[in-house]
C-alpha positions in Angstrom: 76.3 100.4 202.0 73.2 101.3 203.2 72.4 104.7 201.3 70.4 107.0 203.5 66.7 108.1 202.8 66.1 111.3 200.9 63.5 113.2 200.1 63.1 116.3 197.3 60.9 119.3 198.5 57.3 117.8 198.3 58.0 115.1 200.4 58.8 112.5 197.6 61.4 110.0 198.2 64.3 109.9 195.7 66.1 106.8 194.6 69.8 107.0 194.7 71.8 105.9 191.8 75.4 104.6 192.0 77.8 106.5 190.0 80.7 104.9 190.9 82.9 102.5 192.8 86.5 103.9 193.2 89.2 101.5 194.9 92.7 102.5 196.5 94.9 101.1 195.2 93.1 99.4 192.0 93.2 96.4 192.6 92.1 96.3 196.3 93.8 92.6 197.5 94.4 94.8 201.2 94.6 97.6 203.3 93.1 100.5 201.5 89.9 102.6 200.7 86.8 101.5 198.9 84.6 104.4 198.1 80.9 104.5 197.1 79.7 107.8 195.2 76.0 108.1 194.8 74.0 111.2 193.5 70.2 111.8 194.3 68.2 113.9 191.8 64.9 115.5 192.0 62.1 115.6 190.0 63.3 119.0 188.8 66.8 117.8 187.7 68.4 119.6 190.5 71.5 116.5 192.3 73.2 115.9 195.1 75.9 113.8 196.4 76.6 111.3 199.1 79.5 109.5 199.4 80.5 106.1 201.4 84.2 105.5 202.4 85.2 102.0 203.2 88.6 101.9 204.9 90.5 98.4 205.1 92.9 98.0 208.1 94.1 94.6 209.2 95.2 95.2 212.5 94.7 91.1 213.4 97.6 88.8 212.9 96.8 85.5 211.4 96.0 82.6 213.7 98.8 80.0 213.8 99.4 76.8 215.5 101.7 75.3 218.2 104.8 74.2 217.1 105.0 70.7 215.7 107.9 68.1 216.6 108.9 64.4 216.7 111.4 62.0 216.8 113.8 60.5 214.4 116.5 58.0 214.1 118.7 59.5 212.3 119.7 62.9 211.3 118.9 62.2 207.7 115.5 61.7 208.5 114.6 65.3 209.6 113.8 66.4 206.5 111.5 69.4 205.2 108.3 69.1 207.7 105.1 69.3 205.8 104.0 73.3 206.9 100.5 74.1 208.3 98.3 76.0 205.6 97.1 79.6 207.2 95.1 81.8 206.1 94.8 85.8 207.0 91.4 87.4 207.9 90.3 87.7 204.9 90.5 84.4 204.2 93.2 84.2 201.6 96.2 81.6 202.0 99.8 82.8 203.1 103.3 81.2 202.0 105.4 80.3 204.5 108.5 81.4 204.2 111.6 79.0 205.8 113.5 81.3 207.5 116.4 79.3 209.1 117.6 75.5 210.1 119.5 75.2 212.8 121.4 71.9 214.4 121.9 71.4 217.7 125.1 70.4 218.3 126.1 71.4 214.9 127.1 69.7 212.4 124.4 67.3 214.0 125.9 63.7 213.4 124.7 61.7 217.0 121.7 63.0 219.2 120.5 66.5 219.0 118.3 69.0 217.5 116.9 69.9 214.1 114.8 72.9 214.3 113.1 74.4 210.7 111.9 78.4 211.2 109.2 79.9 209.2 107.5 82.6 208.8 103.9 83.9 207.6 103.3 87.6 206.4 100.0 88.6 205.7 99.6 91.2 202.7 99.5 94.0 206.1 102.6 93.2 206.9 101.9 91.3 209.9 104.5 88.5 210.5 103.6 85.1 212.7 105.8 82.5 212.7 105.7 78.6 213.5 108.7 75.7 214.1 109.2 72.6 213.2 111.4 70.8 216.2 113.0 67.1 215.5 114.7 65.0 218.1 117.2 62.7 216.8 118.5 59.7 218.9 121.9 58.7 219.2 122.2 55.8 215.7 122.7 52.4 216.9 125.3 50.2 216.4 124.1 46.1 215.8 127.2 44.0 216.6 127.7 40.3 215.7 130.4 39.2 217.4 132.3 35.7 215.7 131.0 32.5 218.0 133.5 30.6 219.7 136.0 27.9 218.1 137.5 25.3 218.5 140.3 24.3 215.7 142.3 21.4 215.5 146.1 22.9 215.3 147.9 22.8 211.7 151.3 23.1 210.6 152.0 27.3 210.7 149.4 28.1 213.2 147.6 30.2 211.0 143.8 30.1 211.4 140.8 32.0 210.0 138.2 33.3 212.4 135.1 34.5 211.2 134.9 38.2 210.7 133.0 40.6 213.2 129.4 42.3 211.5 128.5 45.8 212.7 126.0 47.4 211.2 125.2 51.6 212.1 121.3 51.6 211.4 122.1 55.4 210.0 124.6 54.5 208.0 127.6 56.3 210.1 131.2 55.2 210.5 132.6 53.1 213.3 136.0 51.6 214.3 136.6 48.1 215.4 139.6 46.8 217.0 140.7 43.9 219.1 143.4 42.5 221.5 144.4 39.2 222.2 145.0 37.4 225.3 145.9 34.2 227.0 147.9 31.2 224.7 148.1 34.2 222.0 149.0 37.6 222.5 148.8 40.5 219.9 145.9 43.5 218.8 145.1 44.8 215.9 142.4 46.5 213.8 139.6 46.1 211.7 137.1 43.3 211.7 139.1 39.9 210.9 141.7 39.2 213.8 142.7 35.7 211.6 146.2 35.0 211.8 148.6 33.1 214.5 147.0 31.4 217.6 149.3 28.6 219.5 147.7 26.1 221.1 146.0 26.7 224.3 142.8 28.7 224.5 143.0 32.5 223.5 140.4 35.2 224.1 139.7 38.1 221.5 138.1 40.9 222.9 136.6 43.0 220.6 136.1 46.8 220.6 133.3 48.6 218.2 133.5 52.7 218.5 130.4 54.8 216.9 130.7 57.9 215.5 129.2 58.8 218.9 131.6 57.2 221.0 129.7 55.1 222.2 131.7 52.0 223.0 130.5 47.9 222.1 131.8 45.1 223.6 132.1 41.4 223.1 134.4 38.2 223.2 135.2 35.6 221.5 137.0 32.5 222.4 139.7 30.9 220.5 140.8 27.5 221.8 143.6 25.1 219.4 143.6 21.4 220.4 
């Protein structure tokens, strides 16, 4: 600090000298008192005392900022966001602290919400906290359905159709199933309706389910000559 001017009985100025420096606590890292102790002695030996009391209070929380989000395919890509760096007001860097995760719906399998919760507590106490919001779309469902054909008949009237592709671009489950109409009638499951078809022109229509429920649609015709 800036010690104040003294001066003995004849007018003389006297130099202060710093006796000691007394933190509390030891080490100071926060809130707490710094104290400078100085003594000023005359020419004739004779000293006095002047003392200096620092006293830290952080009454300012740290500065944050908005909220980050963004969007995602799939649920399995809202992972861990990378967390903004803060400081307090002294400068010195803060951990966040991940608080919660919460889905929206939960379990989150389709379109929803991931939100990740943290917090930031300076060395005061003082708590700020920041989110982390993803939107997940609804996964997506890439359906090849079998191309027409056209089959010469054989003895049995067993034939092999091509099989269906569907592909979840998250990975997720989905159920396919199929019915028959026209020359041939029968359903079934899976993705290979191969098997009887008389002659005549038959129709599968195919049914691919998400995980979602959402529902894809496509046909393929079957014609025996």
């Amino acid at each position: 600090p800036t010690t104040p001017v003294v001066v003995d009985v004849c007018g003389n100025n006297i130099v202060p000298a710093l006796i000691s420096t007394v933190d509390a606590p030891d080490p100071l890292t926060c809130e707490g008192t710094r104290v400078y102790a100085y003594e000023y002695t005359d020419c004739s030996g004779l000293t006095t005392s002047w003392n200096f009391t620092y006293t830290i209070d952080i009454g300012t929380l740290p500065t944050i900022p908005a909220d980050g989000s963004s969007t995602v395919s799939c649920a399995a890509e809202a992972i861990d966001p990378v967390t903004p760096m803060i400081t307090d007001v002294c400068g010195n860097n803060i951990t966040p602290v991940l608080e919660s995760v919460i889905d929206s719906p939960n379990p989150l399998i389709c379109a929803g919400t991931r939100t990740y919760n943290y917090s930031y507590t300076d060395c005061s106490g003082g708590v700020v906290n920041w989110s982390y919001i993803y939107s997940v779309d609804d996964p997506i469902i890439t359906v090849t359905c079998p191309t027409d054909q056209v089959l010469d008949a054989v003895p049995g009237d067993n034939y092999i159709i091509p099989l269906l592709s569907a592909v979840n671009n998250c990975g997720g489950g989905f159920s396919i199933s199929w019915d028959i109409t026209g020359a041939t009638t029968r359903s079934g499951t899976g993705d290979d309706a191969s098997g009887l078809f008389n002659v005549g022109v038959s129709d599968i229509a195919w049914t691919v389910t998400d995980m979602c429920g959402n529902v894809y649609n496509c046909n393929t015709s079957v014609e025996i000559l």
